[in-house]
DRENDO-1510 file (C-alpha; in Angstrom, 1 decimal, always signed):
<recs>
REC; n; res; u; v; w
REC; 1; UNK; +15.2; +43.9; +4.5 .
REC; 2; UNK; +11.9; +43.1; +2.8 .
REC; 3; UNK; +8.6; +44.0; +4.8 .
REC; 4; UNK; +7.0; +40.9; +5.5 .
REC; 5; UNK; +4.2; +40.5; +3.5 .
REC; 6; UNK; +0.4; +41.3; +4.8 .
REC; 7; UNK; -1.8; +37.7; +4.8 .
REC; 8; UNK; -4.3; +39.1; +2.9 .
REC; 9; UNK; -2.8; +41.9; +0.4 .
REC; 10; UNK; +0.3; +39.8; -0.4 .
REC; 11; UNK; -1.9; +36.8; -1.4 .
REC; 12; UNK; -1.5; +37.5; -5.1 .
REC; 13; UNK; +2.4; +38.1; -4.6 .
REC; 14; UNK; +2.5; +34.7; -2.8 .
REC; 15; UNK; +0.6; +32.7; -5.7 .
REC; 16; UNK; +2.7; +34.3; -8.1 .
REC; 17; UNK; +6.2; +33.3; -6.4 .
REC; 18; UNK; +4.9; +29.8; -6.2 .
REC; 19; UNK; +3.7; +29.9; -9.6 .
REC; 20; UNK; +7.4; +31.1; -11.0 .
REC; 21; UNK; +9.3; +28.9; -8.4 .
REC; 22; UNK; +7.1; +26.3; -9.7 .
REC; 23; UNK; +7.9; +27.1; -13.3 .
REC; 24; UNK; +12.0; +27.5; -12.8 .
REC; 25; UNK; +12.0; +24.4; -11.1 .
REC; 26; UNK; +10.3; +22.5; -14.0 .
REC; 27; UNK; +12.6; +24.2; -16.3 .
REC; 28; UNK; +15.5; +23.6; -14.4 .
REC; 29; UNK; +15.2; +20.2; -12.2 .
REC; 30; UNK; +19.0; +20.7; -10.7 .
REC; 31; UNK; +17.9; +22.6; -8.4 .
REC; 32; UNK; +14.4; +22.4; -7.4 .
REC; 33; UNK; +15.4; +20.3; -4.7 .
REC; 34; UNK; +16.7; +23.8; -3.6 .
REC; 35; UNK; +13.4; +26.0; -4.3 .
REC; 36; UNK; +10.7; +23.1; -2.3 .
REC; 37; UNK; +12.5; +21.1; +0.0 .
REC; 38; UNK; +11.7; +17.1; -0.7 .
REC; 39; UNK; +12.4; +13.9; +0.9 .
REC; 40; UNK; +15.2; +12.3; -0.6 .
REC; 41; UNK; +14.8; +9.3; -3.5 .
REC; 42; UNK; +15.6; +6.1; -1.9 .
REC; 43; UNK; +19.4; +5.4; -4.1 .
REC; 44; UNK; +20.3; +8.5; -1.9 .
REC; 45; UNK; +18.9; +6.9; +1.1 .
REC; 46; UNK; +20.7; +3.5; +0.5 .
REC; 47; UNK; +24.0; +5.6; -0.1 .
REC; 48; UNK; +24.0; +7.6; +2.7 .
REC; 49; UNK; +22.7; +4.7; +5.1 .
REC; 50; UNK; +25.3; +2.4; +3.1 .
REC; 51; UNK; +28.2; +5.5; +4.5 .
REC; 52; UNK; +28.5; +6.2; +0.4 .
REC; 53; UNK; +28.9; +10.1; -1.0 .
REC; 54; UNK; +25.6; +11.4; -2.3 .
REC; 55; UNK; +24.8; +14.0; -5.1 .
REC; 56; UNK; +26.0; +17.5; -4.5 .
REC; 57; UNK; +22.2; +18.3; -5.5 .
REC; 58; UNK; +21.2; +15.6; -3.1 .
REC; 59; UNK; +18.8; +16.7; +0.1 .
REC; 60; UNK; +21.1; +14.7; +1.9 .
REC; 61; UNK; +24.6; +16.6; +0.7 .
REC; 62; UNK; +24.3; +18.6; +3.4 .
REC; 63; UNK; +23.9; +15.8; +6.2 .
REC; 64; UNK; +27.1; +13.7; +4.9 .
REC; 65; UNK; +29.1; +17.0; +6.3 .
REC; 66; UNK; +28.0; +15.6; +9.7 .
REC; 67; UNK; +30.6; +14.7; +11.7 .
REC; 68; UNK; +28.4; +11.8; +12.9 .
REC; 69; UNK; +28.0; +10.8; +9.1 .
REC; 70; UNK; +31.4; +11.1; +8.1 .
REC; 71; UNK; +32.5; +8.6; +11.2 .
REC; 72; UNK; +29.8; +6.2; +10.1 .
REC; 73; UNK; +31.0; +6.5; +6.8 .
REC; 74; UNK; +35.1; +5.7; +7.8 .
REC; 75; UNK; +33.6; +2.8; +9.7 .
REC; 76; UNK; +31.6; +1.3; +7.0 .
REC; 77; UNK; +34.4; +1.8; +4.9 .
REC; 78; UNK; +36.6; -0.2; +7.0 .
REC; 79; UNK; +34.1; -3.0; +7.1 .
REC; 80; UNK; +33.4; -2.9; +3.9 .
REC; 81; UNK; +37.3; -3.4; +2.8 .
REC; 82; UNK; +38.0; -5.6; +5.7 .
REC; 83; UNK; +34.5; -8.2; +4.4 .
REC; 84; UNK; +36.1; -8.3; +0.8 .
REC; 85; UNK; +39.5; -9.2; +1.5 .
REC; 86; UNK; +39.0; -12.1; +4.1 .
REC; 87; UNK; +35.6; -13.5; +3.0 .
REC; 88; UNK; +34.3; -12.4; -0.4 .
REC; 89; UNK; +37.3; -12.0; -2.9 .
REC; 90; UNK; +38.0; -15.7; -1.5 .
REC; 91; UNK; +34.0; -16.9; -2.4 .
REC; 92; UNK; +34.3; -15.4; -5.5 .
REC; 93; UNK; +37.9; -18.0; -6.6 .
REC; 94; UNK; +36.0; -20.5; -4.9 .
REC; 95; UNK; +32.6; -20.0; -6.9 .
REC; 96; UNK; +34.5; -19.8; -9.9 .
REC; 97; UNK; +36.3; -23.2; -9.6 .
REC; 98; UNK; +33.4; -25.1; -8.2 .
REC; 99; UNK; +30.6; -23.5; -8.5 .
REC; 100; UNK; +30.8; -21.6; -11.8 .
REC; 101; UNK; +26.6; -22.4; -12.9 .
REC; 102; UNK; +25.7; -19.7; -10.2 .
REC; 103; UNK; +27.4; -17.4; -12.3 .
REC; 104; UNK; +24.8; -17.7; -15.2 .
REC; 105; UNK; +21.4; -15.4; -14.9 .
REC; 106; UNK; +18.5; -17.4; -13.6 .
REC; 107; UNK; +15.0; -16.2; -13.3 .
REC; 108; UNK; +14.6; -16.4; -9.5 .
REC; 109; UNK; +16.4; -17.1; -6.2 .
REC; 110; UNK; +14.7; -18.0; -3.0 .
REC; 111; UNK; +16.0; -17.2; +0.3 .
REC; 112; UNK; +14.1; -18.4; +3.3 .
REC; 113; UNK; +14.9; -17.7; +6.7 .
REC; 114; UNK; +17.5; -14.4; +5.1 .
REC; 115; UNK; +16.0; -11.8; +7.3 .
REC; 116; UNK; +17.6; -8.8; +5.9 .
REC; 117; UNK; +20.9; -10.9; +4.8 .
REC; 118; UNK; +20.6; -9.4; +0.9 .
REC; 119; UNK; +24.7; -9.7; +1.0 .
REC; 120; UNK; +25.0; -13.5; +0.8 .
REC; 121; UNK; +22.6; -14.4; -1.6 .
REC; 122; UNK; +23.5; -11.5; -3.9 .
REC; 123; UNK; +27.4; -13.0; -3.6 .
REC; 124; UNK; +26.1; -16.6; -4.8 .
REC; 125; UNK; +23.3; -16.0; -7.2 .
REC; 126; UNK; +24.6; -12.7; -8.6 .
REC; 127; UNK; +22.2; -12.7; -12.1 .
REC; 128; UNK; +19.0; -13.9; -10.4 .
REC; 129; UNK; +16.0; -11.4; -11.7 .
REC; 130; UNK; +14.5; -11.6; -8.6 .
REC; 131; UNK; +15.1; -12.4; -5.3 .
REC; 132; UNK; +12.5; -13.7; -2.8 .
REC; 133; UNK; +13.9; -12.7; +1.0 .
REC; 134; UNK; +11.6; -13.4; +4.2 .
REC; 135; UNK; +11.9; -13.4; +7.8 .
REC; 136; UNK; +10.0; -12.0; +11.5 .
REC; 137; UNK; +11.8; -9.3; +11.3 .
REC; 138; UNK; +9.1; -6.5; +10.5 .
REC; 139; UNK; +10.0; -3.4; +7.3 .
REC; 140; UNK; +10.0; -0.5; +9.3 .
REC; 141; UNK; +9.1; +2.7; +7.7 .
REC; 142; UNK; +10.7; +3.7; +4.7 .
REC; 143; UNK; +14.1; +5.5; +6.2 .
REC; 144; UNK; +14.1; +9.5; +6.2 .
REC; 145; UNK; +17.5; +10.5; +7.3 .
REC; 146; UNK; +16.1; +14.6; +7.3 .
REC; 147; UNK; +13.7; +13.2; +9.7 .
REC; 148; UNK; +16.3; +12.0; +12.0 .
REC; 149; UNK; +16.9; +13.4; +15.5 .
REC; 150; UNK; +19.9; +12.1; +16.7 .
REC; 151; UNK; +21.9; +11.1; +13.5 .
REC; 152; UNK; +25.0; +9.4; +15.4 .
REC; 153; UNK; +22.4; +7.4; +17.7 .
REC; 154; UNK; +20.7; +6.4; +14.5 .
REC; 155; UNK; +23.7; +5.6; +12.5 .
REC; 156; UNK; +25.5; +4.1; +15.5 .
REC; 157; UNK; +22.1; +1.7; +15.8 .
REC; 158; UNK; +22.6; +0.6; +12.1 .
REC; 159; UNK; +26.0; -0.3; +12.5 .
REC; 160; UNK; +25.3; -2.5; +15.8 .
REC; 161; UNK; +22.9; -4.0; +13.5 .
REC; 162; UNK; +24.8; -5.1; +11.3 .
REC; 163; UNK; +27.8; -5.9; +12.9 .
REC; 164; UNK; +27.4; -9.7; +13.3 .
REC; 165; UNK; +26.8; -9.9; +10.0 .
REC; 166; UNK; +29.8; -8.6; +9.2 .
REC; 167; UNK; +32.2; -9.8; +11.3 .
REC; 168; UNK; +30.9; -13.3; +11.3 .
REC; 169; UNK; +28.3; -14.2; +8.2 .
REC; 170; UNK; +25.0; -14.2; +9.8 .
REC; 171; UNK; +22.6; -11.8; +11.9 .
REC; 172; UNK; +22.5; -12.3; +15.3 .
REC; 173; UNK; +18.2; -12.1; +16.2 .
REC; 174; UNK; +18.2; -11.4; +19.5 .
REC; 175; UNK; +20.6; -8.5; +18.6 .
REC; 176; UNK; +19.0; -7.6; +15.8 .
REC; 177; UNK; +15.5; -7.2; +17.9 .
REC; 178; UNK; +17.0; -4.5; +20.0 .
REC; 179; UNK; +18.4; -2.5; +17.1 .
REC; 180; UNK; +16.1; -2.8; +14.8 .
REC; 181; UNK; +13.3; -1.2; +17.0 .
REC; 182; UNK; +15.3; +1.7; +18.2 .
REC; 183; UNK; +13.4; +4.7; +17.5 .
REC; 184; UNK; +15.2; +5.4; +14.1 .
REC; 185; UNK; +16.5; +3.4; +11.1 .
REC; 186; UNK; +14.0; +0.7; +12.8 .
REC; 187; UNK; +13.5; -2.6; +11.0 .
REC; 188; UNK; +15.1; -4.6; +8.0 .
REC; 189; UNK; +14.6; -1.8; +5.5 .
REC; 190; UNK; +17.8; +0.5; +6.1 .
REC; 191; UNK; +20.0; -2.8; +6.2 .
REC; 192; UNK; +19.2; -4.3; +3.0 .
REC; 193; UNK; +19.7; -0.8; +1.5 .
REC; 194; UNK; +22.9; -0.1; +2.9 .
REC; 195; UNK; +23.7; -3.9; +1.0 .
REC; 196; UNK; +22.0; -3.0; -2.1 .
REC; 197; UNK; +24.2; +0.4; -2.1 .
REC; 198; UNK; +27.6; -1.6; -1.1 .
REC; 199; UNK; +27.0; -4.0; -4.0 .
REC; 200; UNK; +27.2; -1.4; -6.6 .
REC; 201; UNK; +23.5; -1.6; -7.3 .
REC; 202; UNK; +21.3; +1.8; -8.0 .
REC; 203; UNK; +17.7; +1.7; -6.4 .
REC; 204; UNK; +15.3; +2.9; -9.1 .
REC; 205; UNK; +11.6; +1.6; -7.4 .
REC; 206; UNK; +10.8; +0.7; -4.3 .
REC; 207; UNK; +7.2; -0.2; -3.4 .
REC; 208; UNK; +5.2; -1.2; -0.4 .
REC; 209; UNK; +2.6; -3.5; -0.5 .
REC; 210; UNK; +1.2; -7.1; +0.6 .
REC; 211; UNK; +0.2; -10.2; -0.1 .
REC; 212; UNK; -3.1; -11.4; -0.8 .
REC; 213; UNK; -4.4; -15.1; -0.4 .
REC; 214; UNK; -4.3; -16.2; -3.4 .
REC; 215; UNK; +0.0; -15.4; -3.6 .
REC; 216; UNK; -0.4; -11.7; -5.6 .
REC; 217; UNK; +1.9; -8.5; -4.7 .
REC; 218; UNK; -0.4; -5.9; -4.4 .
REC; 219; UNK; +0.9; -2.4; -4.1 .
REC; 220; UNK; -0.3; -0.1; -0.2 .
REC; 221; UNK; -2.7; +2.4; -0.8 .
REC; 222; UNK; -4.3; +4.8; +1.4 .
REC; 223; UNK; -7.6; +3.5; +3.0 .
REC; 224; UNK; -7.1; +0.6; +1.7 .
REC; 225; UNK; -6.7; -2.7; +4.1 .
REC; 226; UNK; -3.4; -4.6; +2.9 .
REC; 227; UNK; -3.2; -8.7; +3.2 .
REC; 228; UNK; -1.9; -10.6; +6.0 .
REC; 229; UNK; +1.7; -10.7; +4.4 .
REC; 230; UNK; +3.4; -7.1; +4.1 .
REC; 231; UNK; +6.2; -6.8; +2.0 .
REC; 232; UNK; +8.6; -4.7; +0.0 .
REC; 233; UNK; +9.4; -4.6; -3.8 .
REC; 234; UNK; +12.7; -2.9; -4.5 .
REC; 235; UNK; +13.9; -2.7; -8.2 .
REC; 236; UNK; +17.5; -1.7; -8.7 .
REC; 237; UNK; +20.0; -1.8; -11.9 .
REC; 238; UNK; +23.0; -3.6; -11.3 .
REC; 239; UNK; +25.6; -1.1; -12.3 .
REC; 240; UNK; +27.9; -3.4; -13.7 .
REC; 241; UNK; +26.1; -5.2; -16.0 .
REC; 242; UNK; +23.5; -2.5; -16.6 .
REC; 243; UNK; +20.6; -5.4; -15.7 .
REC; 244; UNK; +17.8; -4.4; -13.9 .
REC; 245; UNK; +16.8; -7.1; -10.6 .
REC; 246; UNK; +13.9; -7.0; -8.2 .
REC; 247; UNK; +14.2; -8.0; -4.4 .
REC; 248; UNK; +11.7; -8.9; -2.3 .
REC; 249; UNK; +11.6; -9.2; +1.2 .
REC; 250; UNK; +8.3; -10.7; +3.3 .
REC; 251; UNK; +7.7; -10.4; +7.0 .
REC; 252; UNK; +6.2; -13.5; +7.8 .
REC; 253; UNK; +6.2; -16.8; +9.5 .
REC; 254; UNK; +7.4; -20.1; +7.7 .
REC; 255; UNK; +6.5; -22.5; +10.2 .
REC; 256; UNK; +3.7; -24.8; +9.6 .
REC; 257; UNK; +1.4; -23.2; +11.6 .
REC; 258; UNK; +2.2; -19.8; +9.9 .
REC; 259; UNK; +1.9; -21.0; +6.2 .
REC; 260; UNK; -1.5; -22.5; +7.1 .
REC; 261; UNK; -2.8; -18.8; +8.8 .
REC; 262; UNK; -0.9; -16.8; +5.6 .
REC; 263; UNK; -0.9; -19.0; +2.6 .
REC; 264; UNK; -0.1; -16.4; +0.3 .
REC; 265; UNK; +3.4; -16.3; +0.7 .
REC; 266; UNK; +4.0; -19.8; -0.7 .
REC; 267; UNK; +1.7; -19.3; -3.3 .
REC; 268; UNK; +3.5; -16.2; -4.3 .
REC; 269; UNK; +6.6; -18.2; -4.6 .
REC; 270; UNK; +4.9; -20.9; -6.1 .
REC; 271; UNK; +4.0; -18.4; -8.9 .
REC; 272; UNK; +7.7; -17.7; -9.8 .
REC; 273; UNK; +8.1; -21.5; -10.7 .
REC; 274; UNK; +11.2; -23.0; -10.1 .
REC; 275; UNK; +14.5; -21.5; -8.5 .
REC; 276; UNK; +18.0; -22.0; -7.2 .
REC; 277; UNK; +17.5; -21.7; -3.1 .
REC; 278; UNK; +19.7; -20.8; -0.7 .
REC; 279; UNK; +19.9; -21.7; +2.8 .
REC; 280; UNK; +22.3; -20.0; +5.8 .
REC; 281; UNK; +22.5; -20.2; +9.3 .
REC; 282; UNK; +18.5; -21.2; +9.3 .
REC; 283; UNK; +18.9; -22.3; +12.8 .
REC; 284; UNK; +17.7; -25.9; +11.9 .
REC; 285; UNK; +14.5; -25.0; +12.2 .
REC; 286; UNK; +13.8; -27.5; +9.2 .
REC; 287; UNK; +14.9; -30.6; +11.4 .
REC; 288; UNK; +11.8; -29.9; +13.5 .
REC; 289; UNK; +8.6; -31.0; +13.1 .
REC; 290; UNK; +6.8; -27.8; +12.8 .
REC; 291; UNK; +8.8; -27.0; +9.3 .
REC; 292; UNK; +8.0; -29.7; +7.4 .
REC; 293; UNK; +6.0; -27.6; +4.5 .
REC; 294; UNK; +8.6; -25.1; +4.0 .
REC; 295; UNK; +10.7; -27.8; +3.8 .
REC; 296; UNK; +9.2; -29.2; +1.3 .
REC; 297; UNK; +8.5; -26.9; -0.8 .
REC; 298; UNK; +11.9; -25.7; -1.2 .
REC; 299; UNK; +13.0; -29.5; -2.5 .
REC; 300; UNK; +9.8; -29.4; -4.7 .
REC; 301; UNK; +10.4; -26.1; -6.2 .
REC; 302; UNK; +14.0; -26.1; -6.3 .
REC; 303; UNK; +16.8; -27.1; -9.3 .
REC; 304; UNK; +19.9; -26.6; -7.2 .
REC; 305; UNK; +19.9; -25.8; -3.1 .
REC; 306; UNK; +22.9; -23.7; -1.7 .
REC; 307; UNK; +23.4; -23.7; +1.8 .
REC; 308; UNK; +25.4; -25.3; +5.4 .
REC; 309; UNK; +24.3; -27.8; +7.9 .
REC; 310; UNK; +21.8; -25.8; +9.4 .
REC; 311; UNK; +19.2; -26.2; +6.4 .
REC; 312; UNK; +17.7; -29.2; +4.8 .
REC; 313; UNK; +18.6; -32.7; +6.7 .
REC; 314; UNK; +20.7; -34.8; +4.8 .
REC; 315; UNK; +17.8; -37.4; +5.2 .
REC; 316; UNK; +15.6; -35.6; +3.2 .
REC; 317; UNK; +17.6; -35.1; +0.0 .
REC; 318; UNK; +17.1; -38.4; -1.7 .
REC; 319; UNK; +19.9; -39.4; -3.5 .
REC; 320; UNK; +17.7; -40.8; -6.0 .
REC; 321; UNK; +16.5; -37.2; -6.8 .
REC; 322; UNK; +20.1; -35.3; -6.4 .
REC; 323; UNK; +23.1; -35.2; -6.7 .
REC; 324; UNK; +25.1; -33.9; -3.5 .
REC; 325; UNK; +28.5; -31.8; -3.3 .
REC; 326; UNK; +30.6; -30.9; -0.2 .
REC; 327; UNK; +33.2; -28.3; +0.9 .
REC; 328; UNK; +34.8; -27.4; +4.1 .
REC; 329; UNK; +34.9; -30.0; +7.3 .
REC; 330; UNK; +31.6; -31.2; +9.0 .
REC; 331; UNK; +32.3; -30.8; +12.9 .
REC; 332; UNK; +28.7; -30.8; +13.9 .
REC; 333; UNK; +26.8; -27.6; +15.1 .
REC; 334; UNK; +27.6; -24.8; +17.8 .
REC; 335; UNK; +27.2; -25.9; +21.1 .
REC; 336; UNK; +23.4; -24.0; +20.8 .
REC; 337; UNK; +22.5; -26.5; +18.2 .
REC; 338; UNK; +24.4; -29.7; +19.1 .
REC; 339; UNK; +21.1; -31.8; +19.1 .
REC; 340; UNK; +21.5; -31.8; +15.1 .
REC; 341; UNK; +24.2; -33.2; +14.9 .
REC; 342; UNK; +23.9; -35.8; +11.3 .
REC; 343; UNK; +26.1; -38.9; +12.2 .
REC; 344; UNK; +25.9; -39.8; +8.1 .
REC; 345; UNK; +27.0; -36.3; +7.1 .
REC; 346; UNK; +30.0; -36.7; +8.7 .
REC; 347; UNK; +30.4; -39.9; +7.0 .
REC; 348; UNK; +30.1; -38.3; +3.9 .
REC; 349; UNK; +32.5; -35.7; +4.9 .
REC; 350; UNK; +34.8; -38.4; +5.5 .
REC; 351; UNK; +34.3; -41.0; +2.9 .
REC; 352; UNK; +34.6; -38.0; +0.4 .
REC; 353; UNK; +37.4; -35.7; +1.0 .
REC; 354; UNK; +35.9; -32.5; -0.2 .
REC; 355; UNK; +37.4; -29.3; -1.4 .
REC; 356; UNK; +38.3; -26.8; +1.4 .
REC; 357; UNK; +36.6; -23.7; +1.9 .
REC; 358; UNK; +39.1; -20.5; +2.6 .
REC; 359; UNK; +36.5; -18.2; +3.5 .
REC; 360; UNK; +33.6; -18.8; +6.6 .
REC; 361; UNK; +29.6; -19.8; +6.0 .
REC; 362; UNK; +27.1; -20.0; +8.4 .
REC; 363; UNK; +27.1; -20.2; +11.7 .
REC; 364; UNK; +30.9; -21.7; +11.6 .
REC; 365; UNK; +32.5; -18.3; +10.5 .
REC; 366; UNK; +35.8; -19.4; +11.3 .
REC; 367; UNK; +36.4; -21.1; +7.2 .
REC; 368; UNK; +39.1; -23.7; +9.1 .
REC; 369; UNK; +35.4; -25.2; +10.5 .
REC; 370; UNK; +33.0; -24.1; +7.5 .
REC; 371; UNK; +30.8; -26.5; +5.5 .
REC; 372; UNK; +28.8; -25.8; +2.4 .
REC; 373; UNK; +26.8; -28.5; +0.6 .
REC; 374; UNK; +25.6; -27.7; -3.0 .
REC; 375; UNK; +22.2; -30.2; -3.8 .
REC; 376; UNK; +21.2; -29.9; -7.9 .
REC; 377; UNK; +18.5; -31.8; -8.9 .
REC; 378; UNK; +19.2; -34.8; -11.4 .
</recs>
């Protein structure tokens, strides 16, 4: 065994080593994640949150041998598998029949009210080059799986977190509020990589930053005081199609009240020009009187609206200004929501006889009671 070196004699030695390591690792970049241990790049975080292998070169190699890990990965798996066969192989026949335009690429796709629900608007608006994503739910810290503690309390937290979401087709808040501010994997960050991840997507950028008043993206520095909007901008390549796509995803408050204290968000929307929107499970916050601007702005802004009972009233797309498509059965809300119930929508339902949907949407998960409405400007 080597004599451990003197602090002040082996100085020179020590600057050396570091000198060479530093010089074989530049050389060599497979493994100079082996010579100075570094945080893993966030496709590797995704992966691993998303229950996905990792490279053998990977910081994180090491962890997936976990036996916590490898039960998280089995279970995602299963979910995974279990999600494609009875919801989105069945969307996809279905898009393709009736709804074949969302196929094309479009510049940008707004999704208001999503919390960390990247799955669903990725499944309708595949080609968008950005997506705009916002919700309460705060970021969280930018997940460090080496930094974890307990791995199968962390990993078991993700999974409860995103459980409603996959066994039904929307996030469940009151759920998501305990789990997502558990001590680790806390907030909407690890969930919409472990999406990004699942939909065959490879996480090249991801920046923090906010929004200023006046609607721009500006990146988090240190010192430096961000705006009253934080956000996240995460570029990815769709592996697929080889295309890169940029998701964003805003903590903030829609309401009236909200948009007036934070303008910035809208105007950073506003900025994009206009999109194809899509609206799920939004619990009807936009038949109240306190959502009229959000409201708004998505039928000003928008050429073609996606999205169930629980968005826009039928009584504020004028029929003047779109034209209106229907799927599924119109039953009414859940019991929690029964006080929106849209006597003329069911009308419509009626009079109309519309396609049937064979997979769920919204909050009627069940697809035997699912509604979808497609609104595209005239």
């Amino acid at each position: 065994m080597n004599p451990p070196l003197k602090r002040c004699a082996g100085l020179p030695v020590i600057v050396a080593l570091v000198s060479a390591l530093s010089l074989y690792a530049q050389e060599n970049p497979e493994v100079a994640t082996r010579a100075v241990p570094v945080a893993a790049g966030p496709n590797d975080v995704a992966r691993f949150l998303a229950g996905m292998p990792v490279p053998e070169t990977s910081p994180l190699a090491p962890l997936t041998r976990d036996p916590a890990w490898q039960a998280h990965a089995a279970f995602f798996e299963e979910q995974f598998s279990k999600l494609n066969l009875r919801q989105l192989q069945k969307l996809h026949a279905w898009q393709e029949t009736y709804l074949p335009e969302s196929l094309q690429p479009i510049p940008v796709a707004f999704y208001m009210f999503s919390g960390p629900d990247f799955l669903y608007v990725d499944q309708f608006f595949p080609k968008a080059a950005v997506y705009v994503l916002c919700g309460k739910e705060a970021m969280g810290p930018p997940p460090d799986p080496l930094r974890i503690t307990n791995l199968s309390g962390a990993l078991g937290n993700l999974e409860n977190a995103m459980k409603s979401s996959l066994n039904t087709t929307y996030f469940i808040t009151k759920d998501m509020k305990i789990d997502l501010h558990e001590q680790n994997l806390n907030g909407v960050l690890p969930i919409l990589y472990a999406f990004i991840a699942r939909a065959d997507k490879s996480i090249t950028n991801v920046t923090f930053g906010s929004l200023n008043s006046g609607g721009a993206f500006e990146e988090a520095r240190a010192g430096k005081k961000g705006g009253s909007v934080p956000g996240v901008r995460i570029k990815y390549t769709d592996k697929q199609s080889g295309e890169p796509q940029t998701i964003y995803y805003f903590t903030t408050d829609i309401s009236d009240g909200g948009i007036k204290a934070a303008p910035g968000f809208l105007k950073f929307c506003q900025r994009l020009g206009i999109a194809s929107s899509f609206l799920k499970s939004a619990s009807y916050l936009m038949f109240e009187n306190g959502f009229a601007t959000i409201r708004n702005f998505i039928l000003e802004h928008s050429k073609i609206i996606v999205q169930d009972d629980a968005g826009i009233p039928l009584a504020y797309i004028d029929p003047n200004k779109w034209n209106l498509r229907l799927y599924g059965v119109y039953l009414g809300p859940i019991e929690l929501f029964k006080q929106h119930y849209q006597p003329r929508l069911h009308e419509l339902f009626q009079q109309s006889n519309p396609p049937p949907l064979d997979f769920g949407f919204g909050y009627h998960w069940n697809y035997k009671e699912a509604n979808l409405m497609v609104a595209e400007r005239k």
